[in-house]
Structures are given as C-alpha cells and as structure tokens.
C-alpha positions in Angstrom: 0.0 0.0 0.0 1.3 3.8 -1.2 0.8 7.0 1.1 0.1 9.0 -1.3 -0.6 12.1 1.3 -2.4 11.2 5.0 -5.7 10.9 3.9 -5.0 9.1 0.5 -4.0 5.2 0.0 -3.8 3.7 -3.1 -4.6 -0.6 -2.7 -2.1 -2.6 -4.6 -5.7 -3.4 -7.0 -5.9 0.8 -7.4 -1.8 0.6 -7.9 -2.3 -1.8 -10.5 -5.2 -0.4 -12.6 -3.5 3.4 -12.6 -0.2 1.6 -14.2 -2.1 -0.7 -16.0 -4.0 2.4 -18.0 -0.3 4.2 -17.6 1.2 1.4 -19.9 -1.8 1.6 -22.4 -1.7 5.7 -22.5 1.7 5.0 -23.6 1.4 3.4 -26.4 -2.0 5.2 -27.6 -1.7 6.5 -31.2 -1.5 10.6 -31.3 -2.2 11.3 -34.8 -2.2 14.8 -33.8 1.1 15.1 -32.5 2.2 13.2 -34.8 1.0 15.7 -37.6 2.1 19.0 -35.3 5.9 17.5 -34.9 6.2 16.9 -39.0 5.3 20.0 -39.8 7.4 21.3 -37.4 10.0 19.4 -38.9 8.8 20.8 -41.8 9.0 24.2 -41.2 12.7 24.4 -39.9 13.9 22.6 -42.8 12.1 25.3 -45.1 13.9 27.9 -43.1 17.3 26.7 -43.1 16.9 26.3 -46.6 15.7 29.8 -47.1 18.8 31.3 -45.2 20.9 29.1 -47.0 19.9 30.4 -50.3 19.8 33.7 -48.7 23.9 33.5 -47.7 24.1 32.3 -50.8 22.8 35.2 -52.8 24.6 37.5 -50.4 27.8 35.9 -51.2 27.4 36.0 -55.2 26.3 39.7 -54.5 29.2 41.3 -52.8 31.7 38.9 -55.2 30.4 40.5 -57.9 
C-alpha cells in the first residue's frame, strides 16, 4: 500500500489499474502530434533552406 498524502492510500488493486492504464496511454496513437511534430520538422527545414539560399545570394552579391 502507497501513502500517497495522510488521507490518500492507493490498494495494490488501485496501484495496478493506474499503471495498468499508464502502460496503455503509452502506447495510444496521437495522430495529432504526430502531424504537429512533422510539420514542425517541416517548417525548420524550409527555413534553413531559405537562409541558406539567402547567404548564398549574399555571397554572389558582394563577389560581384
């Protein structure tokens, strides 16, 4: 048995079911995040690549 604070105890059963949905959470698919981190990924690669091209017009600029 957990003390969670003095007037809270958690049964081994209660211990159990809480990890038991924990584990499951877990693994749950987030299609959402899923779609927020890619086009996050997204987005920085479309930056660097625009200041990339960016030094590089710079640079052919002052050359010439």
């Amino acid at each position: 048995m957990i003390n969670v604070n003095p007037t809270v105890r958690l049964t081994d059963e209660l211990e159990r079911q809480l990890m038991l949905q924990a584990i499951e959470e877990q693994f749950r698919p987030r299609p959402m995040r899923a779609l927020a981190s890619s086009l996050r990924k997204l987005g920085k690669g479309i930056k660097s690549l625009v200041a990339r091209e960016a030094a590089g017009a710079k640079a052919a600029h002052s050359a010439a």
